[in-house]
NUSE-597295 format. One record per residue: residue in one letter; y, z, x negated of N, C-alpha, C, CB in turn. Coordinates in steps of 0.001 Angstrom, whole numbers, plus 500000, padded with zeros to 6 digits. Glycine has a CB too. Layout:
REM NUSE-597295
AYZXYZXYZXYZX/...
REM end
This chain:
REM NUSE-597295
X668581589787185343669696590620184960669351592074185252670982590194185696/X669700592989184320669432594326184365670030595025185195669586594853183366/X669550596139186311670935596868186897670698598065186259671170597069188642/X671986598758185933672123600722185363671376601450186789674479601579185182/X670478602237186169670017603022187006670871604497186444668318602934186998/X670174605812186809670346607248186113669997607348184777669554608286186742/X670298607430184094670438608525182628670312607158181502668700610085182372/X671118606316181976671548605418181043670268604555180675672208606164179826/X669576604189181619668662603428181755669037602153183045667470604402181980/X668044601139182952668199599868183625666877599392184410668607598813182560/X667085598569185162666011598597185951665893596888185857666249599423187522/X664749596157185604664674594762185807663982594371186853664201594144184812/X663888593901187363663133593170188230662531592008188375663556593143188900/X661378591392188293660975590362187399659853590073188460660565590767185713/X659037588877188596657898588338188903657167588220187466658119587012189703/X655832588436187470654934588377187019653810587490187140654795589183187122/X653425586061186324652473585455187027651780585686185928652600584093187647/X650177586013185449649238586140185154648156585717184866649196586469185454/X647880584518183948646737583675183785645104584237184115646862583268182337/X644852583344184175643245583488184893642600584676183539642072581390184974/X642538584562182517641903585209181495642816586892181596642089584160179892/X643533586855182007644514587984181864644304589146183274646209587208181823/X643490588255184146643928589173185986642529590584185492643158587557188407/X641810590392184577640774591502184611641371592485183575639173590987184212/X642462592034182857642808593091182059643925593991182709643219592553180746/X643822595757181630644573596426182173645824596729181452643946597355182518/X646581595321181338647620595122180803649077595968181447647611593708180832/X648891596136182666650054596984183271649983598552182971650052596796184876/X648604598799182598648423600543181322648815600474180076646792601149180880/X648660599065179673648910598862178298650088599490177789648977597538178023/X650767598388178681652635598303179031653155599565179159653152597539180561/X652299600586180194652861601895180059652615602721178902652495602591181067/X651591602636178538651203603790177005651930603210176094649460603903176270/X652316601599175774652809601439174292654567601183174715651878599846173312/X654794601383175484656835601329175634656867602363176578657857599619176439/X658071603306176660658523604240176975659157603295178399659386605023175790/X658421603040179009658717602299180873658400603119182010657676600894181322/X658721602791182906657972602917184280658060602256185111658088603780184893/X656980601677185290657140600537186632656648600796187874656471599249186419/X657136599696188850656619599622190494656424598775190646657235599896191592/X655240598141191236654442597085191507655325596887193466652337597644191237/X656197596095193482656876595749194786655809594575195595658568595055194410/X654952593929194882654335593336195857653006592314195065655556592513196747/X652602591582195190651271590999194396650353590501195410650435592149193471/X649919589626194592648888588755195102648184588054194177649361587873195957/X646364588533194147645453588743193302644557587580193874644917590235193239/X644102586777192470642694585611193474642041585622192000643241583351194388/X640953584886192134639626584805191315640985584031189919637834583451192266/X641946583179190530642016581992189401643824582538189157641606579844190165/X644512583319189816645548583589189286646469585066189873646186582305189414/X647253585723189375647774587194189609649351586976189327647006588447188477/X649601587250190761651348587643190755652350588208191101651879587204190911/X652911589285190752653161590563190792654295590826190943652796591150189925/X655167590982191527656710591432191600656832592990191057657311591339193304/X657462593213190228657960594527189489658865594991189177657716594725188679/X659439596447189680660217596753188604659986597587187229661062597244189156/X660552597156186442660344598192185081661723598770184864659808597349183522/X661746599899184278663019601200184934662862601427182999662273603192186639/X663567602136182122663622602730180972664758601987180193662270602733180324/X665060602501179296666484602310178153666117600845178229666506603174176206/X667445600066178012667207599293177599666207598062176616667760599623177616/X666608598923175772665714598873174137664451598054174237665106600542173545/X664021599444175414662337600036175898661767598458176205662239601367177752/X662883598254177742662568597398178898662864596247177936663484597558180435/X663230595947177171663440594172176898662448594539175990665094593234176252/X661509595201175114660368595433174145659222595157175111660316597004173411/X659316595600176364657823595737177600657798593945177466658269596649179935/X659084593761178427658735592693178556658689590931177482659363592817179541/X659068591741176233658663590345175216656905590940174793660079590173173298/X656799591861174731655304592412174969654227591024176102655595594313176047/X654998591183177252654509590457178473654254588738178528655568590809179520/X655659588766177666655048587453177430654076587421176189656172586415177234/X654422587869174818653803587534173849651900587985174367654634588362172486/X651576588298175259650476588234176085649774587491176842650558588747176595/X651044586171177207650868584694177965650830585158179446649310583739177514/X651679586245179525651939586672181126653101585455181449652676588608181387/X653906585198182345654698584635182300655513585496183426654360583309182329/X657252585281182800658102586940183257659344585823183935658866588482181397/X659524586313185277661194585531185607661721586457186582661235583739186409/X662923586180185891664098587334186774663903587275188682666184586614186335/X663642588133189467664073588101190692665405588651191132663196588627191313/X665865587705191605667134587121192432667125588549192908667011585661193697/X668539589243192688669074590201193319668669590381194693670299590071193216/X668404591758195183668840591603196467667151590706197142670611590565196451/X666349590267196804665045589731197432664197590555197550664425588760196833/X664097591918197212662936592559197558663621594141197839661692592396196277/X665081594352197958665544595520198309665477596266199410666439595470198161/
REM end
């Protein structure tokens, strides 16, 4: 679920898990140059065989639900974090 941040933008908060073929790419630059986002990497944990990333992504609406069907259509796999778990 989205929260309203400033200037009529939303903030998601999401886990990120990352298939083995995916942890060498620089898919989190991608994400920034092709959607109008900004994210924060809240926490992660990187191994040879899998990558998983707690994030927020901050921008218009629009933006943030475009990043993240981006994320999946990439075979990232995206799930909401529970309010309130990483505040």
């Amino acid at each position: 679920m989205a929260t309203k941040i400033k200037n009529d933008g939303v903030r998601e908060r999401v886990y990120l898990t990352f298939p083995k073929g995916l942890i060498k790419e620089p898919v989190l630059s991608l994400l920034s140059k092709q959607f109008d986002v900004i994210f924060n990497i809240r926490s992660s944990t990187v191994t040879a065989e899998l990558a998983l990333l707690a994030l927020d992504i901050d921008g218009k609406e629009i933006e943030v639900a475009k990043a993240i069907s981006w994320l999946k259509g990439k075979g990232v796999a995206v799930e909401p974090i529970e309010k309130n778990v990483i505040d």
